[in-house]
N, C-alpha and C positions, 0 to 999 in steps of 0.2 A: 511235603509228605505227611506232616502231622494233622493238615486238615484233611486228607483222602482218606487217613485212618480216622477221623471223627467221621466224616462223614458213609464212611462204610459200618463205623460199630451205628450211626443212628439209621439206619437201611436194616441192617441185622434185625434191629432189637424193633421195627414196626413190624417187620415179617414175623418175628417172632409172635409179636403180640395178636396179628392177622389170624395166625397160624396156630393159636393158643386159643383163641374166640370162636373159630371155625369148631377146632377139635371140640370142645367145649360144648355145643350146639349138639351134634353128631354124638357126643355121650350124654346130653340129655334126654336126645333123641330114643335113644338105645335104651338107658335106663328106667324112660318110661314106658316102651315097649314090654321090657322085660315088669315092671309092674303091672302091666295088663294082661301077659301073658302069665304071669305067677298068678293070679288072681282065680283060674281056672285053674282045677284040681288036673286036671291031666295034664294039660302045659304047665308045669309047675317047673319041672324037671329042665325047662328051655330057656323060664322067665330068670331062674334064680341066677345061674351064670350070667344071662346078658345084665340082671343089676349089676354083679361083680365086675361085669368088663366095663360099666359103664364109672363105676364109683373109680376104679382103675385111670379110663381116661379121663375122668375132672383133675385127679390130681396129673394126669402128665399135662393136662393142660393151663395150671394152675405154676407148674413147672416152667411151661415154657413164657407165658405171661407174668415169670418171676412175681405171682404171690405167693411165700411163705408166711 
């Protein structure tokens, strides 16, 4: 039983990290959208938030790829 539990926590913790790499991508993604979009005076108001959400998910994704 003690190796089906190792071997589930080492399954968890790749997905994690899959899943933390992905996120990661998809808020750089966002983030630079939202810089390009802020960049323009009248989209300003759309870019600013998507940085927020984007600085938002580096750290959940940073979380879930356990760097602190």
């Amino acid at each position: 039983m003690g190796a089906l539990n190792k071997l589930l926590a080492a399954v968890l913790a790749i997905l994690g990290a899959v899943l933390g790499a992905v996120l990661g991508i998809v808020a750089g993604l966002l983030w630079l959208v939202g810089i390009i979009l802020s960049a323009t005076i009248i989209l300003a108001p759309v870019g600013i938030p998507l940085v927020k959400l984007g600085k938002s998910l580096f750290s959940t994704s940073g979380d879930l790829m356990h760097l602190s």
